[in-house]
Every structure is written in structure tokens, then in C-alpha cells.
C-alpha positions in Angstrom: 0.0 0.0 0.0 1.2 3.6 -0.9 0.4 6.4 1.0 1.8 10.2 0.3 1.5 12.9 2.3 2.2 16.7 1.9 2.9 20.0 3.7 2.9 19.9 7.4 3.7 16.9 9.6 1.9 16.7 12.9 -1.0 15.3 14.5 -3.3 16.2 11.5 -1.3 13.4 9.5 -0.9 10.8 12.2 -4.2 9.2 11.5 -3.2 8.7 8.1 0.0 6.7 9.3 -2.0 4.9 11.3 -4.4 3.6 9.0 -1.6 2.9 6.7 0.4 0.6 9.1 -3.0 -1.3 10.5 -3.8 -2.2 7.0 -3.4 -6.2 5.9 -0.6 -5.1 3.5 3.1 -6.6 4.6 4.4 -4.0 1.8 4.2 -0.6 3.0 5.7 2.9 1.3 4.7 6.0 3.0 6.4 9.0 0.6 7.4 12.3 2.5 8.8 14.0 -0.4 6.1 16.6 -0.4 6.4 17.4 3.2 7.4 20.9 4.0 6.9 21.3 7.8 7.8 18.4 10.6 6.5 19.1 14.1 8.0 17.1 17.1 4.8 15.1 16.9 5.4 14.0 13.0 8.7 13.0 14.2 8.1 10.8 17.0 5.5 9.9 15.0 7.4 8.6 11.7 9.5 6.1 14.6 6.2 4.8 16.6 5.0 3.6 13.2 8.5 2.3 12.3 8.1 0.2 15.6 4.6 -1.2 14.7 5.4 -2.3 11.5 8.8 -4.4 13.0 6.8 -5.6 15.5 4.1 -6.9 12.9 6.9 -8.0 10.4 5.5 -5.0 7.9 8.1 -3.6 5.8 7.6 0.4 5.7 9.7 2.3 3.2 9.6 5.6 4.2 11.4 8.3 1.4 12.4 11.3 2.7 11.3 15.0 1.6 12.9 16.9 -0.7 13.8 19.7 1.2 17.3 20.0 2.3 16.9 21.9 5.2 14.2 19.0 6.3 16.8 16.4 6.0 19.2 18.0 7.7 16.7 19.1 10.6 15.6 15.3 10.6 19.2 15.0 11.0 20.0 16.8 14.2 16.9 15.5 15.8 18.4 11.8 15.9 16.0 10.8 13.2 17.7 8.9 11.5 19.7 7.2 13.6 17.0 5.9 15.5 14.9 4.8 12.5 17.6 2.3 11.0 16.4 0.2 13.9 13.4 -0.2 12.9 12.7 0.4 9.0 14.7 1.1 5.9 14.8 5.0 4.9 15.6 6.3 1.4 19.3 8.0 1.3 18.4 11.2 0.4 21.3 13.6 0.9 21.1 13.3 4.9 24.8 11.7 4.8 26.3 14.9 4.2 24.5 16.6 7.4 26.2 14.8 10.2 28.3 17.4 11.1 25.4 19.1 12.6 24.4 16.7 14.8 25.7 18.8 17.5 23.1 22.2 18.2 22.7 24.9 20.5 19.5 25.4 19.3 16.0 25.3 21.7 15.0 21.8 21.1 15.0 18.4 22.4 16.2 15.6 20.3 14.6 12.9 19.4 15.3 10.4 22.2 14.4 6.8 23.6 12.4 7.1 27.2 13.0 3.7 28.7 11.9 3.4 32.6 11.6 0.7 34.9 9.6 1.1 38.1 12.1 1.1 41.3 15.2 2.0 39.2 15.4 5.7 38.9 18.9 6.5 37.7 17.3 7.1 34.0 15.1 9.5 35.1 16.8 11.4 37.0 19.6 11.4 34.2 16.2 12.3 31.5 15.2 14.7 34.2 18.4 16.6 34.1 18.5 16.7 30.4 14.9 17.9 29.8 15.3 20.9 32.8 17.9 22.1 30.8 16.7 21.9 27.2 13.0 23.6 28.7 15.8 25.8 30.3 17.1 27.0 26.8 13.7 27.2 25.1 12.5 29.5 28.1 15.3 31.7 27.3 14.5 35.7 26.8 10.7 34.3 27.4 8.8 36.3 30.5 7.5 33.3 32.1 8.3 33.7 35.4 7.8 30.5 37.6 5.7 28.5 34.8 8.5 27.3 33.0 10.0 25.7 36.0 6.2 24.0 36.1 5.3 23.1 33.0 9.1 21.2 32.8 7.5 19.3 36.0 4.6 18.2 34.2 6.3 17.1 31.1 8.6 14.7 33.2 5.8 13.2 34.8 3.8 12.6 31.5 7.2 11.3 30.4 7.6 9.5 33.4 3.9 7.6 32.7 5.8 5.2 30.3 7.1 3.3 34.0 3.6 1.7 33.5 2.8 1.7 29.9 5.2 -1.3 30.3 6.7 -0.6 27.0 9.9 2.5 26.7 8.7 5.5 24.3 10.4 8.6 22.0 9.9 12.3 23.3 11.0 15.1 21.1 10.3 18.9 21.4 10.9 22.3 19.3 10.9 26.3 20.3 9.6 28.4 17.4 8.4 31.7 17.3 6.1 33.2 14.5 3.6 32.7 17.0 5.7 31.7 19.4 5.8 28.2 20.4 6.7 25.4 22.5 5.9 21.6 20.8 6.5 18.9 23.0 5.6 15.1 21.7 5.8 11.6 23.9 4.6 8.2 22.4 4.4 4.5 23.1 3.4 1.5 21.7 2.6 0.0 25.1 -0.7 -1.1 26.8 -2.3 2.4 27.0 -4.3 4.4 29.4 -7.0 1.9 29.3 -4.6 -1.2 30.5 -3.5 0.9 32.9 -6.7 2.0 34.5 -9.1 -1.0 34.0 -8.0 -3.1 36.9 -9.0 -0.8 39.3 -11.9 0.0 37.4 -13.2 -3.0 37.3 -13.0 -3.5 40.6 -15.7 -1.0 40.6 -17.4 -2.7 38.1 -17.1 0.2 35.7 -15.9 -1.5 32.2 -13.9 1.4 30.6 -13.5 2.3 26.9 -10.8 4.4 25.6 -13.0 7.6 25.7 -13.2 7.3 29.5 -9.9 6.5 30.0 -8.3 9.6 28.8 -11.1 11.3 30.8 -9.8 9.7 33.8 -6.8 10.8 33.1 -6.8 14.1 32.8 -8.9 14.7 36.7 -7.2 14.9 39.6 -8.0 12.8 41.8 -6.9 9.6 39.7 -3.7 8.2 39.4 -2.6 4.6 37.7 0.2 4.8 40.4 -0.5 3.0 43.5 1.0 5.7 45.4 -0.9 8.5 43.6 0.4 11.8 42.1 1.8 11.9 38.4 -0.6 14.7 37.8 1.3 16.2 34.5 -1.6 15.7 32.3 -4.3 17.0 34.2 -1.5 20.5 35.1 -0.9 20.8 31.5 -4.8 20.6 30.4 -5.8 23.2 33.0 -2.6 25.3 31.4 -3.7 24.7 27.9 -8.0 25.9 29.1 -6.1 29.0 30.6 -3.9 30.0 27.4 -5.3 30.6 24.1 -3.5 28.5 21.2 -2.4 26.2 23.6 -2.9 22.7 22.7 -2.9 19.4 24.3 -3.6 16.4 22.1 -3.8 12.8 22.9 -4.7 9.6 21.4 -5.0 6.0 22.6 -6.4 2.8 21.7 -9.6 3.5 19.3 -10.0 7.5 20.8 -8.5 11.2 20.3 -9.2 13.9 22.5 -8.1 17.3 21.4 -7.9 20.0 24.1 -7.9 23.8 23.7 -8.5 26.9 25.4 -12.3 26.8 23.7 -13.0 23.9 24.4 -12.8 19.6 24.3 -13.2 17.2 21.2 -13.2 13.9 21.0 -13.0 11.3 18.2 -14.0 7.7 18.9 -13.4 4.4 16.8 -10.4 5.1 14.9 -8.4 2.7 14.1 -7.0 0.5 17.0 -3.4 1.7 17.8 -1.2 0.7 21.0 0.0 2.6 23.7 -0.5 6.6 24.3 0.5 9.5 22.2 0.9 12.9 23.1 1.2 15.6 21.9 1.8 19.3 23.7 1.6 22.5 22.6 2.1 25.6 24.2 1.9 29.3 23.3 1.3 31.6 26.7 4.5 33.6 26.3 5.6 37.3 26.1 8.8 37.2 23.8 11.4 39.2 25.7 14.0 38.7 22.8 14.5 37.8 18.7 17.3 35.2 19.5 14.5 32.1 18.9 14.1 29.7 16.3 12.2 30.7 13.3 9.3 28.6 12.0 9.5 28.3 8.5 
């Protein structure tokens, strides 16, 4: 099966992706060469697909966009390197980019989340690297204390993969033009429903997907037996207070898609595993030009 897609690559796309790789076809080609735009969510996305299909012995071709500057952002976000261990991607001209590898610039690379409950020397190590990179990206921003929050929440929605029992990707971007903070987090594990149901049906409340993300996002629940982990429900109260905010998330057969207006939701899609997520943020006064530009 051939599937092509064109101009920006986000969330908007995914479902296409999806469909593609939960089709019956062992012969898959999904062609980026019209792709303009790749959001944090596309990326992570392209890889969670990649994953799938190994995991289904599916072969996805993937070839590239055209754009230079694309290949050699794909580049510096670690795309590439992770995808060769999962599915073959067409050369392209990305060979000759590897001396950027190394950046300065406000992002976060694509990059494996693997946690294991009781052993918390990767998180604290993933902890460290994410305060930093949020650190960069809330540079010359006015934000005051929420930038030290919102970094909290993201960890612990990261950190939501210790029961997902599966590891994940997270990537994230700064642009401006408006200005903009993308954050993305995915896994192919046994979602929010898996995670919830036990206790749930303990109560003798059988939950769909729908309802789980529901759950997810109050309060008062928590799949840890402990409690707390309350990034998701912090960052939707965020995203209802600040307009073009956006909080996204999809699991099993559901979507929910969160703004400051209001609350969507799509049922019976096509049955993916695991969680994805997909964050974005725009509640900032720009103090400075010295951001990334959005082209």
C-alpha cells in the first residue's frame, strides 16, 4: 500500500499513518517527499509507526522530503539514527548533514524514554536533560515561575511510560512566529486503558478508551499506586487558561483534542497501541529575537 502525504507533519497526519500501518498489507511505502513542515509530533511519529510495523513484520519504506533543510533538521533530531532500527529510509542527501548533529538550538532531540519502576537513575539522568533543554527554550521568554512548572509536568507525563510497560520517544521544538513550544511523547505499550481497568473494574465500571483519557486528565486519579503523576491533568488546566495552547492525545480506538475553547473527542479510529501525546504551548511574552524561526 502507498500512502503520500504533503505539507505539514503533525498530528493532523498521524491518523493517516495509522491507518496505513494497520492495514493487511506486509508492503508498505509511505512518501514524504512533499512534506514541507515536521513538528515534534510527525517525528516521533514517523518512529512509533516504524516500531509497529517491526513488530508486525510489515516492511515500511519511508522516502524522505525533498527539502534540504528537512533532512538536515531530521538529522539533528536523531531521526535517523533511530529509525535504521526499525525500518529502511531512502538515502536522500542526509549523509552529508552529520556534522550538525551537535546544536545549540532550543529543542530536544529525538530520544528513547525507557523506565523501569524502582530504578530511577534514568530519570533522574532524563530529568536533568529535559530541565535544561526547557531551560534553553525559556530563554529571553517572561514566564516567570511556569516554566519551571510546566518542565514538572512534562517529566511526569514522560515518566507515565514506567507503567505503559513498554519505553517511548519524546521530542520537542521552540519556534516563534507565533511563538511556540511543541512537546511530543509516544508509546506503543498497553495504553491508558490497560493501565486503569483493573481498578476500574474493581468498581465494576468497564472502561473504553474515551473514558480513559477522561480519567486521566482529573485529579484525583492516578494509575500509580501511590498517587500523584498529575502532568496531564496541570498541563490541560494550562492549555483551558492560554489561548493557542494545545494538548492532544490519542490511545487505543479514541483522540481527545484539548484547547482553550473547548474539548473534542473522536471515537473508533483505528485501534493503535499505547499513548501518544502531543503538547503545545503558546502563553508567552517574547522578551528577545534570539528564537528559532518557524518556516
Amino acid at each position: 500500500m502507498y500512502l503520500e502525504l504533503k505539507g505539514s507533519l503533525g498530528y493532523q497526519h498521524f491518523e493517516k499513518i495509522v491507518q496505513l500501518v494497520t492495514c493487511k498489507d506486509n508492503e508498505l511505502i509511505l512518501d514524504l517527499s512533499g512534506i514541507t513542515f515536521i513538528e515534534p509530533y510527525g517525528i516521533v511519529g514517523l518512529i512509533s509507526a516504524a516500531r509497529y510495523c517491526r513488530g508486525k513484520d510489515i516492511s515500511l519504506k519511508i522516502n524522505l522530503p525533498q527539502s534540504l533543510s528537512l533532512q538536515r533538521y531530521l538529522t539533528v533530531m536523531n531521526f535517523f539514527e533511530e529509525m535504521r532500527k526499525y525500518q529502511h529510509v531512502s538515502q536522500g542527501f542526509f549523509g552529508f548533514f552529520n556534522n550538525f548533529k551537535k546544536t545549540d538550538k532550543p529543542l530536544l532531540e529525538l530520544r528513547k524514554l525507557e523506565f523501569q519502576l524502582g530504578n530511577f537513575e534514568n530519570i533522574i539522568n532524563f530529568t536533568e536533560l529535559l530541565d535544561k533543554r526547557m531551560e534553553m527554550m525559556f530563554e529571553g521568554v517572561d514566564a516567570g515561575t511556569t516554566s519551571k512548572q510546566i518542565t514538572t509536568n512534562l517529566i511526569e507525563v514522560c515518566q507515565n511510560l514506567e507503567h505503559s510497560l513498554d519505553f517511548g520517544y519524546v521530542a520537542a521544538q521552540k519556534y516563534k512566529n507565533p511563538l511556540t513550544i511543541q512537546i511530543a511523547v509516544m508509546d506503543l505499550g498497553i495504553g491508558f486503558r490497560g493501565a486503569l481497568e483493573e481498578q476500574y473494574n474493581k468498581k465494576g465500571e468497564k472502561l473504553t478508551d474515551r473514558r480513559a483519557i477522561e480519567l486521566a486528565l482529573k485529579p484525583e486519579i492516578s494509575s500509580r499506586p501511590t498517587g500523584g503523576g498529575h502532568g496531564l491533568y496541570r498541563l490541560s488546566m494550562y492549555v483551558k487558561q492560554n489561548a493557542g495552547s494545545e494538548l492532544i492525545i490519542r490511545t487505543g480506538t479514541a483522540r481527545c483534542h484539548l484547547k482553550h475553547s473547548g474539548m473534542r473527542f473522536e471515537e473508533g479510529l483505528a485501534f493503535y497501541p499505547g499513548t501518544q501525546v502531543g503538547v503545545s504551548l503558546r502563553p508567552f511574552i517574547e522578551k528577545t529575537d534570539n528564537l528559532l524561526d518557524r518556516k
